[in-house]
C-alpha positions as CSV (number, residue, x, y, z in Angstrom):
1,X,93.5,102.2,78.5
2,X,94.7,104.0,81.8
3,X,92.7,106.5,82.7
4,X,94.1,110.1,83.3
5,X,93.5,112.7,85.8
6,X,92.8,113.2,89.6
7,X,89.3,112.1,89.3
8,X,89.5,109.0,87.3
9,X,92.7,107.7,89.6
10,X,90.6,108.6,92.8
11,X,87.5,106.3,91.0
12,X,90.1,103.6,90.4
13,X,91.6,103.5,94.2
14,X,87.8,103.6,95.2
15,X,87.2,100.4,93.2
16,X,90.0,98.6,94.7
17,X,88.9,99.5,98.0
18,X,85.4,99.0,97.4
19,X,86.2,95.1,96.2
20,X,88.5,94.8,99.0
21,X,86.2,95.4,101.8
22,X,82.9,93.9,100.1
23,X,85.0,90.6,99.2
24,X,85.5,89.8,102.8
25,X,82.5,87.8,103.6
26,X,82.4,86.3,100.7
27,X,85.2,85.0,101.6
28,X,84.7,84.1,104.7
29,X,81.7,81.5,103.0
30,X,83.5,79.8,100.2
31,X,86.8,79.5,101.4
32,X,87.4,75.5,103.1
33,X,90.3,77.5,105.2
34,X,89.9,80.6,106.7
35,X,89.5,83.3,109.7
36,X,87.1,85.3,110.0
37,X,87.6,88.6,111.9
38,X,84.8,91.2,112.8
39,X,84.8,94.2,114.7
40,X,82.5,97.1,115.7
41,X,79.3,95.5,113.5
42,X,77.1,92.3,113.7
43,X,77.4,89.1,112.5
44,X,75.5,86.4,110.9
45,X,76.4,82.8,110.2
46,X,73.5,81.4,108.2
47,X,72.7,77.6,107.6
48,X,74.4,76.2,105.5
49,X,77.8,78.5,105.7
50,X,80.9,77.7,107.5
51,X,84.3,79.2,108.8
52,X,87.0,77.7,110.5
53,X,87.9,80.4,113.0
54,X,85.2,83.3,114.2
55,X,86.3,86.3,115.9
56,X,83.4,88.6,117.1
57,X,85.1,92.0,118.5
58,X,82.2,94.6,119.8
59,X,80.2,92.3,117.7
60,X,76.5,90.9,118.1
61,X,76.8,87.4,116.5
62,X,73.7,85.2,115.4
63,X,75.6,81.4,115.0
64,X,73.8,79.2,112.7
65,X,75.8,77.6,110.6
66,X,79.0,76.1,111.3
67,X,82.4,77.6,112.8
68,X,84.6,74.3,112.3
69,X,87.1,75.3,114.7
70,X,87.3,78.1,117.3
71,X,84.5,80.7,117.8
72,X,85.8,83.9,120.2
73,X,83.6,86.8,121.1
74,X,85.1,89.5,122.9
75,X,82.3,92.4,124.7
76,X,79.4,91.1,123.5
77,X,76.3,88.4,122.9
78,X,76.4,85.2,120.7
79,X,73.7,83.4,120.1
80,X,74.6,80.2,118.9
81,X,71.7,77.3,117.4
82,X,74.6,75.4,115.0
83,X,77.6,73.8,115.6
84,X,81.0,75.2,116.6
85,X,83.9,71.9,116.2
86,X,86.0,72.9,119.1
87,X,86.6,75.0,121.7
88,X,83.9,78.6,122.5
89,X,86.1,81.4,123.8
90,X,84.2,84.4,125.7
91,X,85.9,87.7,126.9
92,X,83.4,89.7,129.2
93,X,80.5,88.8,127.2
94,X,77.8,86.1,126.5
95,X,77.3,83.3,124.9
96,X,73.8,81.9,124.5
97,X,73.2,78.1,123.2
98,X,69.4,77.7,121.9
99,X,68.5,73.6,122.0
100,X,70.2,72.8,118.7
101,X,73.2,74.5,119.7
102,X,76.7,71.7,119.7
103,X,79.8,73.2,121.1
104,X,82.7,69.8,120.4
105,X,84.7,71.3,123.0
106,X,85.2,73.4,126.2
107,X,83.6,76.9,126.8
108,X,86.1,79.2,128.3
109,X,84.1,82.1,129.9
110,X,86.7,84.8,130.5
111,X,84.7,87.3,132.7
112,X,81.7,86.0,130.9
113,X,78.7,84.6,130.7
114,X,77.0,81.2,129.8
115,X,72.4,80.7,129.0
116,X,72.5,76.8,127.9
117,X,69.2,75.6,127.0
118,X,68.0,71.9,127.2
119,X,69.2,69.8,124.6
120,X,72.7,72.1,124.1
121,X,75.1,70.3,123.7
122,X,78.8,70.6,124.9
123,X,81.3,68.0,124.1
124,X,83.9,69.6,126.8
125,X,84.2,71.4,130.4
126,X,83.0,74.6,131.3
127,X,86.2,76.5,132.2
128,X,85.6,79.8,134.3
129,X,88.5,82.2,134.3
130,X,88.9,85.4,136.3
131,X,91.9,87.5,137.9
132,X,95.3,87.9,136.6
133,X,94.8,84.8,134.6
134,X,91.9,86.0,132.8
135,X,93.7,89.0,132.1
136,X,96.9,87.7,130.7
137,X,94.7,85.6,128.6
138,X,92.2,88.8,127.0
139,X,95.4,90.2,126.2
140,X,97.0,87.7,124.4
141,X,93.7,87.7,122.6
142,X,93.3,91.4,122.0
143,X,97.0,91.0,120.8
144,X,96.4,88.8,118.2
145,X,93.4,90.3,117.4
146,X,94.9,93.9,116.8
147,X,98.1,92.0,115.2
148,X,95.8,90.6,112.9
149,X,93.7,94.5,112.3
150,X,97.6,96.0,111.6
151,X,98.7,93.3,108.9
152,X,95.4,93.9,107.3
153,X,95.9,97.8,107.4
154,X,99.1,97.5,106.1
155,X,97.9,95.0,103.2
156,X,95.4,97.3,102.3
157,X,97.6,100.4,102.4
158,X,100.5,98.7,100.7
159,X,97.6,97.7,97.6
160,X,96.8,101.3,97.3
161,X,100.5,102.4,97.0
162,X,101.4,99.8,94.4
163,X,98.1,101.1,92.3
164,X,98.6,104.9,92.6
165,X,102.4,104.4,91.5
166,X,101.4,102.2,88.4
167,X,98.6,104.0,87.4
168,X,99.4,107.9,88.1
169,X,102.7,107.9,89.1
170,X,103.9,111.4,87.9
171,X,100.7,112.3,90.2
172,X,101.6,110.4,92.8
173,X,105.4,111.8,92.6
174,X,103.9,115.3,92.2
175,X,101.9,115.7,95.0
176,X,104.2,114.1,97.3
177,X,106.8,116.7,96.1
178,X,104.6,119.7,96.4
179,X,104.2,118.0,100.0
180,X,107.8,118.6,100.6
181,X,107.9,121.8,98.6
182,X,105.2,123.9,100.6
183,X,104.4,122.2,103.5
184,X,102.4,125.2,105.3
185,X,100.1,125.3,102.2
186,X,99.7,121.7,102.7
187,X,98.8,121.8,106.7
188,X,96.5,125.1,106.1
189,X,94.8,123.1,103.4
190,X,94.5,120.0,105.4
191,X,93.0,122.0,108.6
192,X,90.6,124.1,106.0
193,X,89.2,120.6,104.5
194,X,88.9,118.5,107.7
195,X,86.4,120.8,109.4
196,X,84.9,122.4,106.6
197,X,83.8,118.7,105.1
198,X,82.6,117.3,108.1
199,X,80.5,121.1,108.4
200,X,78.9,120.2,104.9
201,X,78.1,116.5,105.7
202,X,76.6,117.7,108.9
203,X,74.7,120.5,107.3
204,X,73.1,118.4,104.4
205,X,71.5,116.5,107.3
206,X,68.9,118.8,107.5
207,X,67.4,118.0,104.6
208,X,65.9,114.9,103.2
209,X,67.9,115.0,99.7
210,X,71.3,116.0,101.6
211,X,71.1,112.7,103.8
212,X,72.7,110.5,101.3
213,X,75.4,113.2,100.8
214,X,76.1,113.5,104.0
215,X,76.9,110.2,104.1
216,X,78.7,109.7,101.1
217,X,81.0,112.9,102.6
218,X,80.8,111.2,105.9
219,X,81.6,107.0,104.9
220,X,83.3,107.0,101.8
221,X,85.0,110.4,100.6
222,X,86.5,111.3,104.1
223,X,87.5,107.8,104.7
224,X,89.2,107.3,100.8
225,X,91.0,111.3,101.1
226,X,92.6,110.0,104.4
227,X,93.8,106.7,102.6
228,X,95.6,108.7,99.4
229,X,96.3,111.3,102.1
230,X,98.3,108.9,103.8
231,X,100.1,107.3,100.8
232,X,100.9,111.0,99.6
233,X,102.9,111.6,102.9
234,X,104.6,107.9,102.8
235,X,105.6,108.4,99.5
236,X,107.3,111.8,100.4
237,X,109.1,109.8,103.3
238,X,110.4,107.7,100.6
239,X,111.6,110.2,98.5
240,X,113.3,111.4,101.2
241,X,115.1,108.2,102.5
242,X,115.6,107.9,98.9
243,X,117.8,110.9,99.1
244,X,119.6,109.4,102.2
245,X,120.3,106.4,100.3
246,X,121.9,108.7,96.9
247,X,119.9,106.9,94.7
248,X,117.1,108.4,92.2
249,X,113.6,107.8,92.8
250,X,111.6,106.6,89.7
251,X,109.0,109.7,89.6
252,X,106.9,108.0,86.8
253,X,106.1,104.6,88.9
254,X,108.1,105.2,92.8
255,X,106.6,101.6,93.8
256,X,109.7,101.2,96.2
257,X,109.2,105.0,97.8
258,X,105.6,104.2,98.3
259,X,105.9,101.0,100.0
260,X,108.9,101.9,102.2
261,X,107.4,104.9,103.2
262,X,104.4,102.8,104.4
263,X,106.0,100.4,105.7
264,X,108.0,102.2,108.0
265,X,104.7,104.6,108.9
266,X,103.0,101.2,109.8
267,X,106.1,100.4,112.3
268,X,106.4,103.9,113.6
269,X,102.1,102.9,114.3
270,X,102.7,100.5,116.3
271,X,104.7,102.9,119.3
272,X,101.4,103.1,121.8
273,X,99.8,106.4,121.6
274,X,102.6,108.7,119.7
275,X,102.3,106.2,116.8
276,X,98.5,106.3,116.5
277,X,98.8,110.3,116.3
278,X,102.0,110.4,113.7
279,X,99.5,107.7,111.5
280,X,96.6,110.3,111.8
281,X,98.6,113.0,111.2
282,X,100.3,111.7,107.8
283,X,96.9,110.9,106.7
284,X,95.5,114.2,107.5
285,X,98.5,116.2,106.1
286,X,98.4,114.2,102.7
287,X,95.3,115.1,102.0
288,X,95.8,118.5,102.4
289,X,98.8,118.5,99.5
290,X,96.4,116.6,97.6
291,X,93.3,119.2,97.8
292,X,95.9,122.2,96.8
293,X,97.2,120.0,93.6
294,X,93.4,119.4,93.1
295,X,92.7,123.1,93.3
296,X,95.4,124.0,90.8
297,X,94.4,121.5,88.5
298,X,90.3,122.9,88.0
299,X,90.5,126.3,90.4
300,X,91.0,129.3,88.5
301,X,94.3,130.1,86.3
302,X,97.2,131.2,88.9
303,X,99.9,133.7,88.0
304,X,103.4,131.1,86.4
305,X,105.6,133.6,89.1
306,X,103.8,132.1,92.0
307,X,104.2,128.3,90.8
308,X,106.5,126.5,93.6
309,X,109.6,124.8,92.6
310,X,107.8,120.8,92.6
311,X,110.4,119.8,90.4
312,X,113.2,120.7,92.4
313,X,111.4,119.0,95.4
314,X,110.6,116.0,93.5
């Protein structure tokens, strides 16, 4: 059965999210063929798991178990006491080989450091890089690396959008219209519920029952709002090349509106600094049209005379 309803869609997106983002190291364990990319957290190869590619990005890493070809860190330690098959790639960090460690082939230390204990083994050289070539070389790295961070974004995003327009649809179409309908409402909303939430999550902080609120408010809702937020205002892009193009939009599943209209926010993403700010802003401004169509659904009856014209938007 397909469940109905602004909550039960928001639970469903949450699912998919939630089995995206958990499903990643798993991953990373049992597949034979694989990258594995982390940033901003720790990470933790135990005995007995392997990867073929590790990528540490403002990462602690703890290197026991095996990393069959390339490991790179990039502003941080490694501690390595397993094996890594080839080459051990460090960008103005550390890398720390305890007596068990094997490295099979050079360490590249790009403004970084190397701690080799006796018994380390490394099958290569020891290649120091600094100056303009080190340079060329951390960006060629943080450029795949952020390459890599955008196609998963956009995977992710793209999911999201095909599972709001197959599930709720109409809602999908209807909030994205009343985007386009009223507009201010939708940016006054979108101001109102960005600093009042945080305010709350803050607030509950005080006491010991309200932590785990806060954080929910804090890590998941604000986080997921932003996400639909930002489909909401792709989807109205869509409609509206739609409208360039003279073709009719399928209201009760728009799968090609939603996609195109992330698709081309993604691109627009990727011009340095104006993109990043048109991104945040679509998200932001979604969620706004989504908390008024929210409100009307469970707020208090409203007078029919005052109802916008969503259809005609739509």
């Amino acid at each position: 059965m397909i469940p109905r309803g602004p909550f039960a869609l928001v639970a469903l997106v949450a699912a998919v999210l939630i089995l995206l983002l958990t499903s990643v190291p798993a991953l990373a364990q049992e597949q034979k063929d694989d990258v594995y990319v982390r940033v901003n957290g720790t990470v933790d190869l135990a005995a007995g798991e392997s990867v073929d590619t590790l990528v540490a990005v403002n990462s602690g890493t703890r290197l026991t178990g095996t990393v069959r070809d390339t490991l790179v860190i990039v502003n941080q330690t490694a501690t390595v006491s397993g094996d890594v098959g080839r080459d051990a790639i460090v960008a103005n960090g550390t890398l720390v080989l305890e007596p068990t460690a094997r490295i099979g082939g050079d360490v590249v230390l790009i403004n970084g450091n190397l701690t080799q204990a006796d018994g380390a083994v490394i099958g290569g050289r020891v290649v120091e890089r600094s100056g303009a070539s080190a340079g060329a070389e951390f960006r060629r790295v943080t450029a795949a690396i952020s390459l890599i961070a955008w196609l998963g974004m956009t995977l992710l995003v793209v999911i999201v959008a095909l599972g709001w327009a197959a599930v709720g649809g109409s809602q999908l179409s209807a909030i994205a219209g009343l985007l386009g309908a009223r507009p201010g409402l939708a940016a006054v909303a979108a101001v109102i519920f960005w600093i009042a939430v945080p305010l709350v999550a803050f607030a509950a902080f005080i006491t010991v029952i309200g932590i785990p609120v806060g954080i929910a408010l804090l890590v998941f809702v604000l986080p997921l709002l932003w996400v639909l937020g930002y489909v909401t205002t792709a989807t109205r892009l869509g409609f509206f090349l739609a409208d360039l193009r003279h073709t009719t939009p399928n209201l009760d599943h728009p799968y090609l509106e939603a996609v195109l209209g992330v698709v081309v926010f993604q691109l627009i993403g990727l011009i340095p600094i104006v993109g990043g700010i048109v991104v945040a802003l679509a998200g932001l401004f979604g969620a706004g049209a989504i908390v008024v169509h929210a409100w009307r659904r469970i707020g208090p009856p409203r007078n029919p005379a005052n109802r916008p014209l969503l259809d005609a938007a739509t």
